[in-house]
CHARMM-style PDB file with segment names, atoms N, HN, CA, C and O in Angstrom:
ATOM      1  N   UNK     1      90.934  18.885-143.470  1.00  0.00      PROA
ATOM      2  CA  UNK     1      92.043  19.791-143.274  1.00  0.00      PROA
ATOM      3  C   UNK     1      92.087  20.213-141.819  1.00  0.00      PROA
ATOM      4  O   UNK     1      91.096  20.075-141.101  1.00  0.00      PROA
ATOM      5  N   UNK     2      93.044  20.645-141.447  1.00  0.00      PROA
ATOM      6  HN  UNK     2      93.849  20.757-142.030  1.00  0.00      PROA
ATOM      7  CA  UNK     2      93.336  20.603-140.272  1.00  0.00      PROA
ATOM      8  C   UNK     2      93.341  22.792-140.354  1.00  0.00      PROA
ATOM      9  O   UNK     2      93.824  23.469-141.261  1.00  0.00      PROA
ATOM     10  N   UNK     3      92.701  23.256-139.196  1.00  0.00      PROA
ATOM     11  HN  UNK     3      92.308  22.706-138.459  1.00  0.00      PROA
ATOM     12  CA  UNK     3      92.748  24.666-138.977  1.00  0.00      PROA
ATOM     13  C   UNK     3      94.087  25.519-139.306  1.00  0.00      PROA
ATOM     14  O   UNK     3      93.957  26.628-139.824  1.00  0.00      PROA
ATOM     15  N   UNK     4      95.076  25.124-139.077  1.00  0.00      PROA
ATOM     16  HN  UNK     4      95.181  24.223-138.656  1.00  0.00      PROA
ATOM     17  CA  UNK     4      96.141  25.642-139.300  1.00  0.00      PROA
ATOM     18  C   UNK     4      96.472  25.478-140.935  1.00  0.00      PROA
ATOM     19  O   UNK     4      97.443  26.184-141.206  1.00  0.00      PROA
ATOM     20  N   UNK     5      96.092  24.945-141.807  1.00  0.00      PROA
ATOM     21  HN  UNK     5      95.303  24.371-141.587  1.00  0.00      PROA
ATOM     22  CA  UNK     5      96.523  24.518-142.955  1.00  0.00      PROA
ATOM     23  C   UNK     5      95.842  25.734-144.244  1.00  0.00      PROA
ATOM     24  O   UNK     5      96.071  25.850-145.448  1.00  0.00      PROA
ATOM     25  N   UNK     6      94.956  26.476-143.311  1.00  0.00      PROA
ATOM     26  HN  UNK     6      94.770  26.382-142.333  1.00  0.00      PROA
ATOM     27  CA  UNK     6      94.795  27.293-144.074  1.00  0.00      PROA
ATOM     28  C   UNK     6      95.005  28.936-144.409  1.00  0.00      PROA
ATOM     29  O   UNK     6      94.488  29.878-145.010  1.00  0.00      PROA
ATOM     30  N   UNK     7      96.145  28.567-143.570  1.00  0.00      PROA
ATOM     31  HN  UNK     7      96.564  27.802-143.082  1.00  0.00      PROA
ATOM     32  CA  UNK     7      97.302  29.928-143.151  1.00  0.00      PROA
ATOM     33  C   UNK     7      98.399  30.029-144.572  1.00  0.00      PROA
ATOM     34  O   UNK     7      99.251  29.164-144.778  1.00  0.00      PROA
ATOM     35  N   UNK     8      98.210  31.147-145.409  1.00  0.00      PROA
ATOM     36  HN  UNK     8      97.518  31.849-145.241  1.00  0.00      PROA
ATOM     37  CA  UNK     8      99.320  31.217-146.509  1.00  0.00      PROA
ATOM     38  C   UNK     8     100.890  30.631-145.907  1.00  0.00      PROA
ATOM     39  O   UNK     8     101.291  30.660-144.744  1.00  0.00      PROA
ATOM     40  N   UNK     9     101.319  30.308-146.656  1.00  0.00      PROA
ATOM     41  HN  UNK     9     100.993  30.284-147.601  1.00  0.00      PROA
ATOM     42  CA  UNK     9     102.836  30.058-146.420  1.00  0.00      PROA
ATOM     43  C   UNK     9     103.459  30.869-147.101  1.00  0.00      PROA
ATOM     44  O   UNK     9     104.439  30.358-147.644  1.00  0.00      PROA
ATOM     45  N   UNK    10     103.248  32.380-147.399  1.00  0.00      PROA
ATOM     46  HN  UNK    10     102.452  32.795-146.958  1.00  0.00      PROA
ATOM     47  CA  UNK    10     103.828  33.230-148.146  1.00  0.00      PROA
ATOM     48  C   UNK    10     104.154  34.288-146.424  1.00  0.00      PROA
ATOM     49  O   UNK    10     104.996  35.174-146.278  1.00  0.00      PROA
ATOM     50  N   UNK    11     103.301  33.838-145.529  1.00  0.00      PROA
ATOM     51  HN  UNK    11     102.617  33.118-145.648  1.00  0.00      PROA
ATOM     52  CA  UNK    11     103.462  34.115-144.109  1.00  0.00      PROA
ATOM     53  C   UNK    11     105.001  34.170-143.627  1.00  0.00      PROA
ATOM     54  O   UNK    11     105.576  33.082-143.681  1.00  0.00      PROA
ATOM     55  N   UNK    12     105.507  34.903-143.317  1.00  0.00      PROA
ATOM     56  HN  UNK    12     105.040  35.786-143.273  1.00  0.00      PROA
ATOM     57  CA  UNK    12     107.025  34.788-142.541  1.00  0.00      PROA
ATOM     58  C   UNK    12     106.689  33.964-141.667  1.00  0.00      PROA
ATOM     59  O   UNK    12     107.001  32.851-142.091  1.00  0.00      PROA
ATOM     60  N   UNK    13     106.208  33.887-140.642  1.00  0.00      PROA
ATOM     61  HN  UNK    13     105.956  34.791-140.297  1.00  0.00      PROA
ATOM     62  CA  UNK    13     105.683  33.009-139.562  1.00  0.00      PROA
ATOM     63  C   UNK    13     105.297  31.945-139.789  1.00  0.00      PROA
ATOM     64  O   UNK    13     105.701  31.123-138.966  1.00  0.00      PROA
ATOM     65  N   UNK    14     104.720  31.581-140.501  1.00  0.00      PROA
ATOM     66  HN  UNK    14     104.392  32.249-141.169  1.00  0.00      PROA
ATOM     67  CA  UNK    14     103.858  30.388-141.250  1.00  0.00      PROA
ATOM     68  C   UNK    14     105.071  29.567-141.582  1.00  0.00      PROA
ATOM     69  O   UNK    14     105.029  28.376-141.273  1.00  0.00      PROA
ATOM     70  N   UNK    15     106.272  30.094-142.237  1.00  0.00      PROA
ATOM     71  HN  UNK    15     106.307  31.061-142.488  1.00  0.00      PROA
ATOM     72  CA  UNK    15     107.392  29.734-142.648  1.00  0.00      PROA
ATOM     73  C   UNK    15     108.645  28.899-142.253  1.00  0.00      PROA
ATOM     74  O   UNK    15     109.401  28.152-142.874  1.00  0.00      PROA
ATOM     75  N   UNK    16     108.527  29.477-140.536  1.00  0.00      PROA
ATOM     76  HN  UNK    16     107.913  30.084-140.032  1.00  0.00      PROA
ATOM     77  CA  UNK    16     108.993  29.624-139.989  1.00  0.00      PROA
ATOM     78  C   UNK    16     108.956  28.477-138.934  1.00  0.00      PROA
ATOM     79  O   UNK    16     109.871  27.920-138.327  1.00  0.00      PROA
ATOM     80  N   UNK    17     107.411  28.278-138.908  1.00  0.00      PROA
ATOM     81  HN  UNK    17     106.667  28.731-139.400  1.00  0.00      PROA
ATOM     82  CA  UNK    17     106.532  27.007-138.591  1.00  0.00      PROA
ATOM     83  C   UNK    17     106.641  25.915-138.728  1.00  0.00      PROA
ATOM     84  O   UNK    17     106.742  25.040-137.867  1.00  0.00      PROA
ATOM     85  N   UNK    18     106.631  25.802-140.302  1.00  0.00      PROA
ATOM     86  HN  UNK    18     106.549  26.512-141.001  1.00  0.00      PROA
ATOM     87  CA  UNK    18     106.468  24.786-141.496  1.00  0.00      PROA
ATOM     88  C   UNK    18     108.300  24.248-141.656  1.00  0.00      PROA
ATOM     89  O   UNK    18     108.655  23.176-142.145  1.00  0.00      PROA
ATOM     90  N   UNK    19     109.138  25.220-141.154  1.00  0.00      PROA
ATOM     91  HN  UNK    19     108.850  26.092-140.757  1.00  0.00      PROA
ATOM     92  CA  UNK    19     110.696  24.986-141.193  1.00  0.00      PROA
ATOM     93  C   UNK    19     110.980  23.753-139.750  1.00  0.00      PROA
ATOM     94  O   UNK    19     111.555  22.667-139.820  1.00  0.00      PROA
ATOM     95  N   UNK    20     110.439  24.314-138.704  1.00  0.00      PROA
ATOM     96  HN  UNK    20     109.972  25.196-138.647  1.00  0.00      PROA
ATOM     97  CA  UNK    20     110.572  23.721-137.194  1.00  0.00      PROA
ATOM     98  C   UNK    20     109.357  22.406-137.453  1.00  0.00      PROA
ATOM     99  O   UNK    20     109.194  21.740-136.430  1.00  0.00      PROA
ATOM    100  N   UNK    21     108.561  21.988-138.577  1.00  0.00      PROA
ATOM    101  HN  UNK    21     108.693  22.529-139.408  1.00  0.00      PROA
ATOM    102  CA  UNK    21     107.984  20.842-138.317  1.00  0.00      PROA
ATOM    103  C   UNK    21     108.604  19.448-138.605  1.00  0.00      PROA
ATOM    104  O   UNK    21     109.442  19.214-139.475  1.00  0.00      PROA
ATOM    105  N   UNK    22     108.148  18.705-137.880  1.00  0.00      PROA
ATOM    106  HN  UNK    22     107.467  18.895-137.173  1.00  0.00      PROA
ATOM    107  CA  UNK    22     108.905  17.037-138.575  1.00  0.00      PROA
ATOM    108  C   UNK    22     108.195  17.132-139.949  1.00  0.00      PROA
ATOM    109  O   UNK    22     107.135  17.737-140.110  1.00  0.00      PROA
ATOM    110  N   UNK    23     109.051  16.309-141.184  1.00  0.00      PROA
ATOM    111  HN  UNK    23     109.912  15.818-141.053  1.00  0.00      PROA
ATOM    112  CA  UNK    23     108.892  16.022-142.463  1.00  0.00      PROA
ATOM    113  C   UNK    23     107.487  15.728-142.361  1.00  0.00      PROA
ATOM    114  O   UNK    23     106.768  16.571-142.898  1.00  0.00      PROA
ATOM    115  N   UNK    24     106.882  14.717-141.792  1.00  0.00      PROA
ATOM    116  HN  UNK    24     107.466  14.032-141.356  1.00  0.00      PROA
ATOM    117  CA  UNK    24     106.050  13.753-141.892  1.00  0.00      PROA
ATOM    118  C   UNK    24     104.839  14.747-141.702  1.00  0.00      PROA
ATOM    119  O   UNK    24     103.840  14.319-142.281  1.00  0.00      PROA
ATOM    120  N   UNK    25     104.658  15.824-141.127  1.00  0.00      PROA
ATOM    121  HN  UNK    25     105.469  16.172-140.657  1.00  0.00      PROA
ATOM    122  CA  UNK    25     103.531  16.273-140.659  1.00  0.00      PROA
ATOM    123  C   UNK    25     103.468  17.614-141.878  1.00  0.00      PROA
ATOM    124  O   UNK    25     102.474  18.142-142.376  1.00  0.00      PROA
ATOM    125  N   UNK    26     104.686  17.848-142.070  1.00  0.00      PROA
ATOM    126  HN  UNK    26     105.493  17.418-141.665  1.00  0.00      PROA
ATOM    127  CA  UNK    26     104.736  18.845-143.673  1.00  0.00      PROA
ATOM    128  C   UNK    26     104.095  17.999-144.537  1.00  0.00      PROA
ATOM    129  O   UNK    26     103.146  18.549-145.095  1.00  0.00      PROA
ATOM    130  N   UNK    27     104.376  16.223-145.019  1.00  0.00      PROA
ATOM    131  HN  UNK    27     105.148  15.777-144.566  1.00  0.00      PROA
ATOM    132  CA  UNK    27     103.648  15.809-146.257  1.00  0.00      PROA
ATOM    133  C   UNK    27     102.323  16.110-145.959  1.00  0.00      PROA
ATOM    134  O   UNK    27     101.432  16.611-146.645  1.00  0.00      PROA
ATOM    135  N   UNK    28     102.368  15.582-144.436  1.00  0.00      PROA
ATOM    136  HN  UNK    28     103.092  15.175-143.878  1.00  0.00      PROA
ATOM    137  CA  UNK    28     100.475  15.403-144.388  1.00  0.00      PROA
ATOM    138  C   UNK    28      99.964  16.560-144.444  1.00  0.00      PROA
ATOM    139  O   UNK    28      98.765  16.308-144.326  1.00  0.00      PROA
ATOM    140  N   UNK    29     100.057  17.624-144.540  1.00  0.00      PROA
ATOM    141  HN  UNK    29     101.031  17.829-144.636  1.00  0.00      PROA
ATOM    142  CA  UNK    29      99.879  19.074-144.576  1.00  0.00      PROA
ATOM    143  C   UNK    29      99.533  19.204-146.382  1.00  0.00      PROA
ATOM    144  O   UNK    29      98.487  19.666-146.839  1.00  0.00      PROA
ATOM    145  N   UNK    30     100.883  18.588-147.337  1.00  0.00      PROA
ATOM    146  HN  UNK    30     101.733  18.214-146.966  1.00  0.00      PROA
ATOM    147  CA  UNK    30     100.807  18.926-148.288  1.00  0.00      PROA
ATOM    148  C   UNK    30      99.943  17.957-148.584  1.00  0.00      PROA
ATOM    149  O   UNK    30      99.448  18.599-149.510  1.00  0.00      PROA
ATOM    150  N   UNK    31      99.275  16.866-148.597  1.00  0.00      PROA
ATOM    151  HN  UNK    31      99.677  16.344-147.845  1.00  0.00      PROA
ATOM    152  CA  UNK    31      98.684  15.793-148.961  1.00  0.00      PROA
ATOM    153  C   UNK    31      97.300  16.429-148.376  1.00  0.00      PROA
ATOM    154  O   UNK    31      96.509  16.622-149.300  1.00  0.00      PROA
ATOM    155  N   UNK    32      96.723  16.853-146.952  1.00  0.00      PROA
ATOM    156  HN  UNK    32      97.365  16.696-146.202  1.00  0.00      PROA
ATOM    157  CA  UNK    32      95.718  17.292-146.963  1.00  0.00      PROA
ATOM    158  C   UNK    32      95.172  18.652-148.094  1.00  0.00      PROA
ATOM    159  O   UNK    32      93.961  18.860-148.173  1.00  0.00      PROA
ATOM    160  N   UNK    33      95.873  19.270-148.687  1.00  0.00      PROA
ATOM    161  HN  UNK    33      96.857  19.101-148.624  1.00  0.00      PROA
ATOM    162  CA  UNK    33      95.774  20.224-149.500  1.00  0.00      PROA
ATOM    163  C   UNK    33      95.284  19.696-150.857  1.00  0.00      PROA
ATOM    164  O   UNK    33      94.293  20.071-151.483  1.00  0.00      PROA
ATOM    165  N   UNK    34      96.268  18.654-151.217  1.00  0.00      PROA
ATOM    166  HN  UNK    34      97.073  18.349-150.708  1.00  0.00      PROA
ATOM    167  CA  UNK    34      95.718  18.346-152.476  1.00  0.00      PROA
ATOM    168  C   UNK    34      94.432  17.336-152.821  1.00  0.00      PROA
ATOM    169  O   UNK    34      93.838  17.166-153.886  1.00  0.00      PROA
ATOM    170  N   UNK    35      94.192  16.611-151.247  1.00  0.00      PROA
ATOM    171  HN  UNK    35      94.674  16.749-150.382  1.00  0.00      PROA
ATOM    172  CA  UNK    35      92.639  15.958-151.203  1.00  0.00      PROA
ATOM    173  C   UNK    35      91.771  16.766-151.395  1.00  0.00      PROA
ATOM    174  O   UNK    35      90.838  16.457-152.136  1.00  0.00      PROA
ATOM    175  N   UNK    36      91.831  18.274-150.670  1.00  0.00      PROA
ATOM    176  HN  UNK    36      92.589  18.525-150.068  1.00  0.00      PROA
ATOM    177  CA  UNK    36      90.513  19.356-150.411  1.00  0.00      PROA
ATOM    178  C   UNK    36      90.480  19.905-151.697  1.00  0.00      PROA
ATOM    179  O   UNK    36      89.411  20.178-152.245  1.00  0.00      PROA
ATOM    180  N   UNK    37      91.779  20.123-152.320  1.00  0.00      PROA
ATOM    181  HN  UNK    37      92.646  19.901-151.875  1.00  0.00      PROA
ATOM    182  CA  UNK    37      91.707  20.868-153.969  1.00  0.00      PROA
ATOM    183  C   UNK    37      91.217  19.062-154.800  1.00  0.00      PROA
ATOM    184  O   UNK    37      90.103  19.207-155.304  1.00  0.00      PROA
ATOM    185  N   UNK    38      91.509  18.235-154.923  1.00  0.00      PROA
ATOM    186  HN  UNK    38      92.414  18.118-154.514  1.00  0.00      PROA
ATOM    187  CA  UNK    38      90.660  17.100-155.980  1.00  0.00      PROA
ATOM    188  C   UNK    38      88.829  17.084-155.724  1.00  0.00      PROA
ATOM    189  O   UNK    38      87.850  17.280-156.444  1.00  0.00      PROA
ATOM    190  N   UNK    39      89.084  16.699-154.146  1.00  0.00      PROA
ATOM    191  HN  UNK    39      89.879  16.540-153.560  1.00  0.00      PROA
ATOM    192  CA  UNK    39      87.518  17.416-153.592  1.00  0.00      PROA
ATOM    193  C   UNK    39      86.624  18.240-154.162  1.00  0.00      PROA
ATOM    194  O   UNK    39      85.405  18.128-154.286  1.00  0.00      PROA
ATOM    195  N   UNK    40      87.471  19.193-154.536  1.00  0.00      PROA
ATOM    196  HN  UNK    40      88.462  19.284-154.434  1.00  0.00      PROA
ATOM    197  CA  UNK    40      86.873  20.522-154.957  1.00  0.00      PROA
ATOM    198  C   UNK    40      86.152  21.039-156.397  1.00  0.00      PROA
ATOM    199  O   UNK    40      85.281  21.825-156.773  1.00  0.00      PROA
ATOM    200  N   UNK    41      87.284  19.886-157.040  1.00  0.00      PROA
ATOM    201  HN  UNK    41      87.991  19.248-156.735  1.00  0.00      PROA
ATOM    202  CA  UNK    41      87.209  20.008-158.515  1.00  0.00      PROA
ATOM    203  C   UNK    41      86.073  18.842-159.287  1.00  0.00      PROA
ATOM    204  O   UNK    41      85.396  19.004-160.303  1.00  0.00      PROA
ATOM    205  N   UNK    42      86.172  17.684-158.404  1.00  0.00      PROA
ATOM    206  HN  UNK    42      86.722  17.553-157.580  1.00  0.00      PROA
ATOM    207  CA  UNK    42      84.776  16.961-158.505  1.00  0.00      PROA
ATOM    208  C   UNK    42      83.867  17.372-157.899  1.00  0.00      PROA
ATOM    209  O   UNK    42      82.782  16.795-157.970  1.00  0.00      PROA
ATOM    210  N   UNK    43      84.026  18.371-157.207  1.00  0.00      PROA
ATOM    211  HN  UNK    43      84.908  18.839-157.150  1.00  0.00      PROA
ATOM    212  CA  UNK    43      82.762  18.809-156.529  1.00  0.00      PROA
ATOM    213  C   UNK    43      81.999  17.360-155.257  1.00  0.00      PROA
ATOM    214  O   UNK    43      80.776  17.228-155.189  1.00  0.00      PROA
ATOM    215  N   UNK    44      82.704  16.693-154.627  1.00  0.00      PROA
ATOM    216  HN  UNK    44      83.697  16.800-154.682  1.00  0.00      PROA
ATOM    217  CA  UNK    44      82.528  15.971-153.887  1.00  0.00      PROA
ATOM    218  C   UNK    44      82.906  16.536-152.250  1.00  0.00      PROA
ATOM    219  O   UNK    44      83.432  17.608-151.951  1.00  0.00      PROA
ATOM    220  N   UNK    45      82.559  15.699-151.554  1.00  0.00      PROA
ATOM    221  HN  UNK    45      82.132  14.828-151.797  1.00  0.00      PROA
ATOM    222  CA  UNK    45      82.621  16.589-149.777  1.00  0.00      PROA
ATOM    223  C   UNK    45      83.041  15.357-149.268  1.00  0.00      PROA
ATOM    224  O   UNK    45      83.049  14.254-149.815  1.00  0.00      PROA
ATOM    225  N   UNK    46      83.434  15.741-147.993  1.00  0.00      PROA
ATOM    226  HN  UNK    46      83.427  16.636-147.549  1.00  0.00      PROA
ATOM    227  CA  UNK    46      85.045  14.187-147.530  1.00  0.00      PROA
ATOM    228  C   UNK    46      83.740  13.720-146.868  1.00  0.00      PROA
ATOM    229  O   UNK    46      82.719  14.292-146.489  1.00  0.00      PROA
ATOM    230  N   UNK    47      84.216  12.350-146.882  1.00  0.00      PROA
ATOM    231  HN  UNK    47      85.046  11.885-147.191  1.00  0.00      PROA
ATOM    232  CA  UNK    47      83.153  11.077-146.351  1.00  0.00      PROA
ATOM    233  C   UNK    47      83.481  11.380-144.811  1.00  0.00      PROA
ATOM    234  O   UNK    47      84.545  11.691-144.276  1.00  0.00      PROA
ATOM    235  N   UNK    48      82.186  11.181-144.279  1.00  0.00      PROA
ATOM    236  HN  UNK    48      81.322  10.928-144.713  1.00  0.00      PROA
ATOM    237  CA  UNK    48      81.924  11.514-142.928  1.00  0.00      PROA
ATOM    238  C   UNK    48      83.270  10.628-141.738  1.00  0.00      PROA
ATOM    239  O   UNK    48      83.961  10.964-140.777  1.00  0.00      PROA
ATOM    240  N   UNK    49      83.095   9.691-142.360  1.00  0.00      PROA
ATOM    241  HN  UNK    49      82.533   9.419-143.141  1.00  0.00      PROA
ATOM    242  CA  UNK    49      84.215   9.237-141.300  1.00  0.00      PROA
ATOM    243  C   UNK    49      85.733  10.248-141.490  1.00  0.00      PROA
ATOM    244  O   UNK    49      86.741   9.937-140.856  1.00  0.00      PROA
ATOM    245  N   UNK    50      85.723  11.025-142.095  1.00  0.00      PROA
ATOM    246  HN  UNK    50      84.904  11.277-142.610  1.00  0.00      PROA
ATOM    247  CA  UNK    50      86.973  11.800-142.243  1.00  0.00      PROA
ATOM    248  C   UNK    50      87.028  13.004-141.498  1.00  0.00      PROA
ATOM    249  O   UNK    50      88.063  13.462-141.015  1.00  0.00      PROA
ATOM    250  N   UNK    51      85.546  13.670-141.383  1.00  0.00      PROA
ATOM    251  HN  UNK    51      84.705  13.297-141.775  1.00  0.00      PROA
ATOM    252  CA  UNK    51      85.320  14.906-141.091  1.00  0.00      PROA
ATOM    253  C   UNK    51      85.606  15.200-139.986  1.00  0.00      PROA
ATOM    254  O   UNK    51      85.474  14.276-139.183  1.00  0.00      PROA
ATOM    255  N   UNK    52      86.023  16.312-139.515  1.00  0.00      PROA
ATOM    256  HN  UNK    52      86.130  17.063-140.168  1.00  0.00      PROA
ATOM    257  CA  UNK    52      85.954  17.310-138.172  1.00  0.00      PROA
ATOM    258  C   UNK    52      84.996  17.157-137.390  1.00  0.00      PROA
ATOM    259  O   UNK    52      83.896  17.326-137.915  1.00  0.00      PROA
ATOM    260  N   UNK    53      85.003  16.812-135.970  1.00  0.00      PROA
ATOM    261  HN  UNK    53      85.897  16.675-135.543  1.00  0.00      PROA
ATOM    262  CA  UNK    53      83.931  16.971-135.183  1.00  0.00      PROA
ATOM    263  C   UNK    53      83.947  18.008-134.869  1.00  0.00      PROA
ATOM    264  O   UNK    53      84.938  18.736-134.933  1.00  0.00      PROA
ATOM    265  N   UNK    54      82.557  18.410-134.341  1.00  0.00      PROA
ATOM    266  HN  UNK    54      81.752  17.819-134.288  1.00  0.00      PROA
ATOM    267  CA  UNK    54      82.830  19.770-133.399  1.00  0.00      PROA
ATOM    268  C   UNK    54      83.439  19.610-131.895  1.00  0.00      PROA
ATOM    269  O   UNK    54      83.862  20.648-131.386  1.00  0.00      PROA
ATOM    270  N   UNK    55      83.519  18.454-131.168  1.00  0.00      PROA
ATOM    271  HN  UNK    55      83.175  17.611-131.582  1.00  0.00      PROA
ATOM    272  CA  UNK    55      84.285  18.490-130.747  1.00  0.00      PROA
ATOM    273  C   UNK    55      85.573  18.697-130.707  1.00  0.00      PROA
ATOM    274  O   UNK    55      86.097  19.345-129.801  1.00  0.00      PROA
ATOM    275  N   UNK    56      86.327  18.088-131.835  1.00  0.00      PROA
ATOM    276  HN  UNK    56      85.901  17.562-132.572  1.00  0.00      PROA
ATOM    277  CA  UNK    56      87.948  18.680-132.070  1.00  0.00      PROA
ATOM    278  C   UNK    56      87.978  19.877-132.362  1.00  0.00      PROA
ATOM    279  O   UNK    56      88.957  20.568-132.080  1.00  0.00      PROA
ATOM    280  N   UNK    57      86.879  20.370-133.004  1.00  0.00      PROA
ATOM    281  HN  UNK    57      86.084  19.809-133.233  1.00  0.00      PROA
ATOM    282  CA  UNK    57      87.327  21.531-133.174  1.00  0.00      PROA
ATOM    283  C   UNK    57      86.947  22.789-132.146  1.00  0.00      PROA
ATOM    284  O   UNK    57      87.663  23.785-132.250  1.00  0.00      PROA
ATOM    285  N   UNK    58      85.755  22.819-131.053  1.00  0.00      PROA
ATOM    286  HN  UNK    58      85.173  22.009-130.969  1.00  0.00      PROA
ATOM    287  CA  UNK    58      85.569  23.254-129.618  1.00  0.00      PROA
ATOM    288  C   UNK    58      87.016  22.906-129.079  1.00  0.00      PROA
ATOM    289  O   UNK    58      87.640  23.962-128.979  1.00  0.00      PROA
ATOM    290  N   UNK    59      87.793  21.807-128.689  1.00  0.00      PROA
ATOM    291  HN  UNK    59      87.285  20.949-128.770  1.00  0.00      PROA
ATOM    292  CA  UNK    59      88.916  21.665-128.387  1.00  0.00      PROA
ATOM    293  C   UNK    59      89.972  22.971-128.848  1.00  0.00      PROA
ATOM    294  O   UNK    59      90.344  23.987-128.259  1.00  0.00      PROA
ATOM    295  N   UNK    60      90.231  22.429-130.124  1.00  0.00      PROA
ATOM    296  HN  UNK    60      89.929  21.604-130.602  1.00  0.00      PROA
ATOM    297  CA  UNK    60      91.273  23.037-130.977  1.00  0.00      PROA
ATOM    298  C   UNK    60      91.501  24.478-130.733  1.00  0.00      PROA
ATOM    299  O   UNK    60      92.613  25.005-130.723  1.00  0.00      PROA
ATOM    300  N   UNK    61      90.121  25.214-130.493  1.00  0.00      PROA
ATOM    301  HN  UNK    61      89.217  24.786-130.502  1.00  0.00      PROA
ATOM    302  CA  UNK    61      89.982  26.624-129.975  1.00  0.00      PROA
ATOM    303  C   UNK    61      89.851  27.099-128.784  1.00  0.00      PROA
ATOM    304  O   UNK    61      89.818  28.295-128.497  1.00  0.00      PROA
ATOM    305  N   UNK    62      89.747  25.922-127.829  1.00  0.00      PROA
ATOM    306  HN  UNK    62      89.774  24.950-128.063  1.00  0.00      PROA
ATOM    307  CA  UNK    62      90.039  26.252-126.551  1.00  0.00      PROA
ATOM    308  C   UNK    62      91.405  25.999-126.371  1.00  0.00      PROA
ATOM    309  O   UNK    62      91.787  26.812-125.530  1.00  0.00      PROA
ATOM    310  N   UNK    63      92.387  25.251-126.746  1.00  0.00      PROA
ATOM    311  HN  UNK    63      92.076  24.590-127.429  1.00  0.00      PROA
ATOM    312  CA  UNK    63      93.976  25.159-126.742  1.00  0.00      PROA
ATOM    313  C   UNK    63      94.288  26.040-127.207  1.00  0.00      PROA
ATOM    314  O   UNK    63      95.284  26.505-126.653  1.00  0.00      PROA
ATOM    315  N   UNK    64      93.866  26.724-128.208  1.00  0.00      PROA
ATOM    316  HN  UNK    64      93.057  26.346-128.658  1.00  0.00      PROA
ATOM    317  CA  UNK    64      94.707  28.314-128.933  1.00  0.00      PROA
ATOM    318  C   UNK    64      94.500  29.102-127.996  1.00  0.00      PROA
ATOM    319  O   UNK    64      95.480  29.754-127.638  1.00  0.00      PROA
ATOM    320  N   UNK    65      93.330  29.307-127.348  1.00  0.00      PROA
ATOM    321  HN  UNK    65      92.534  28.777-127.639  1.00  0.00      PROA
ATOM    322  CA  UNK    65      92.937  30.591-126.682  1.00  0.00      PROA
ATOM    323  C   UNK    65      93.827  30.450-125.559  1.00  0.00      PROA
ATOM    324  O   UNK    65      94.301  31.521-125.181  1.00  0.00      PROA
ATOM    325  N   UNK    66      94.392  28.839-124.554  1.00  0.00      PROA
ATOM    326  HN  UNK    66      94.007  27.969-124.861  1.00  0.00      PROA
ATOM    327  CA  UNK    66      95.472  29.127-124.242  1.00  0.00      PROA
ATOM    328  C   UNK    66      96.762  29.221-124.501  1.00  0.00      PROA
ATOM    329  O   UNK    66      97.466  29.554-123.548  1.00  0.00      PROA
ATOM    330  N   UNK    67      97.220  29.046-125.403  1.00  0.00      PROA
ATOM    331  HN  UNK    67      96.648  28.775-126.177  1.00  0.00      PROA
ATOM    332  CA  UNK    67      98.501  29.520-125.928  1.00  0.00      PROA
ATOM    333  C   UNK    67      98.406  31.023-126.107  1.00  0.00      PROA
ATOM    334  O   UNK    67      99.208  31.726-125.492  1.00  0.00      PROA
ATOM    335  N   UNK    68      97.508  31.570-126.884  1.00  0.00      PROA
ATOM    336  HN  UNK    68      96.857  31.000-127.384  1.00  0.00      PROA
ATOM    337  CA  UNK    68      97.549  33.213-126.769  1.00  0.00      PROA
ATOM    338  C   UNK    68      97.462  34.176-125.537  1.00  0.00      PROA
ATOM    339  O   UNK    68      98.012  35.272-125.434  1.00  0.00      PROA
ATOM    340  N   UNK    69      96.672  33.557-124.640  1.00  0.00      PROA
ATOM    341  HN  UNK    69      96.225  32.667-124.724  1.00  0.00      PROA
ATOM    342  CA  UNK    69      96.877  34.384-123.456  1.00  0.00      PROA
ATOM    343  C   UNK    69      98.083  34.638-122.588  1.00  0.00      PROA
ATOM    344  OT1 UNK    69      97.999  35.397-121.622  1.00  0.00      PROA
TER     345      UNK     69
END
């Protein structure tokens, strides 16, 4: 899953977001959701070649921190 994906969409903002995205990146949004919920329910963990590095994700939070400032 991607950091942002685990922001309610009951969010005005979130909404608002999810309105201004291309289609394609809404499925993959909805498609990453329902891998992490099947995941969940077998009780299985995503195969390493899938996973988050800490690099992307050191990245990911150094790009937010500039957008917020």
């Amino acid at each position: 899953m991607v950091y942002d994906d685990i922001i309610m969409e009951e969010n005005p903002e979130m909404q608002e977001a999810l309105r201004r995205l291309p289609s394609n990146h809404v499925y993959d949004r909805h498609f990453r959701h329902k891998y992490a919920i099947q995941l969940s329910i077998l009780k299985n963990v995503l195969p390493k070649d899938q996973q988050t590095t800490d690099a992307q994700v050191s990245l990911f939070f150094f790009l937010l921190s500039l957008v917020l400032s």
